[in-house]
C-alpha positions in Angstrom: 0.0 0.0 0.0 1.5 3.3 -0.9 1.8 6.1 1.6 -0.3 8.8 1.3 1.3 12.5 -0.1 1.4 14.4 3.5 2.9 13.5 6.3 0.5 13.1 9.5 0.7 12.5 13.1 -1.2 9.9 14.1 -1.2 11.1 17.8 -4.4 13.8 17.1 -6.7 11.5 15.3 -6.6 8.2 12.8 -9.5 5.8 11.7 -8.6 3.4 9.2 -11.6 1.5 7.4 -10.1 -1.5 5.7 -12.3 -4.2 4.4 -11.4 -7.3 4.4 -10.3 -7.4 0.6 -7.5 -4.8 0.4 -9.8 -2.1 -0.2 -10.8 0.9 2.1 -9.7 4.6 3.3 -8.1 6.3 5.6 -8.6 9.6 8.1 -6.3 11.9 9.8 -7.2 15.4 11.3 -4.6 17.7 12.4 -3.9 21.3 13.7 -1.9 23.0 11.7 -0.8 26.3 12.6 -4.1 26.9 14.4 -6.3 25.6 11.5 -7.8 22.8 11.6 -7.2 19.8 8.6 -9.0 17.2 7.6 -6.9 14.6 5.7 -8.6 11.5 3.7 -7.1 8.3 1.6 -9.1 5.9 -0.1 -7.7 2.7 -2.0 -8.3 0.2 -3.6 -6.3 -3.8 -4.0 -5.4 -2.7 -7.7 -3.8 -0.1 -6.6 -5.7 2.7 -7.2 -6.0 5.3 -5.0 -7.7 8.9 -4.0 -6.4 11.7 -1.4 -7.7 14.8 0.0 -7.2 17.1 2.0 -9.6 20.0 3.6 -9.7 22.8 5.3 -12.2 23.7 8.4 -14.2 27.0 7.3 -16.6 28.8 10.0 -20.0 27.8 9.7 -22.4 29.8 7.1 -25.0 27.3 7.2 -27.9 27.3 9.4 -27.9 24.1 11.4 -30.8 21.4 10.6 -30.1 19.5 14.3 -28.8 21.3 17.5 -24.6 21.6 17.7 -22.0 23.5 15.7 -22.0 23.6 12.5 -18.8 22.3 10.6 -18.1 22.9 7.2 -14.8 21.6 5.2 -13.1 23.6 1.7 -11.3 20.8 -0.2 -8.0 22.2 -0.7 -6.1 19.3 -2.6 -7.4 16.2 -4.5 -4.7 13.8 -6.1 -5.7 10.5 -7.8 -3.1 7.6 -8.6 -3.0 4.5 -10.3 
């Protein structure tokens, strides 16, 4: 399995959804000098693979359910083969 394009600590956050076959993704987030960044990898067994990275924006949506509102800018997509 490759390694994804950025380099992340995994002491902040890390999920990792494999399954079972050799496919799945990957999540990191991480503060980066005080901004918060979502980080994603998904892949497949042939080899095939899609990462992104976001950005946390402030909230310009009015919420549907009770709680903050979060909403991400997608600062970098890069697909491989």
């Amino acid at each position: 399995m490759p390694k994804p394009p950025f380099t992340i600590s995994p002491r902040f956050d890390y999920h990792a959804h494999p399954d079972g076959e050799g496919d799945g993704w990957t999540e990191h987030m991480r503060l980066i000098g005080g901004r918060l960044y979502y980080f994603e990898r998904g892949y497949t067994i042939q080899g095939y693979s899609t990462c992104r990275a976001y950005v946390r924006v402030p909230g310009t949506v009015v919420p549907v359910a009770p709680g903050p509102t979060v909403n991400w800018r997608l600062i970098h997509e890069l697909h491989t083969e």
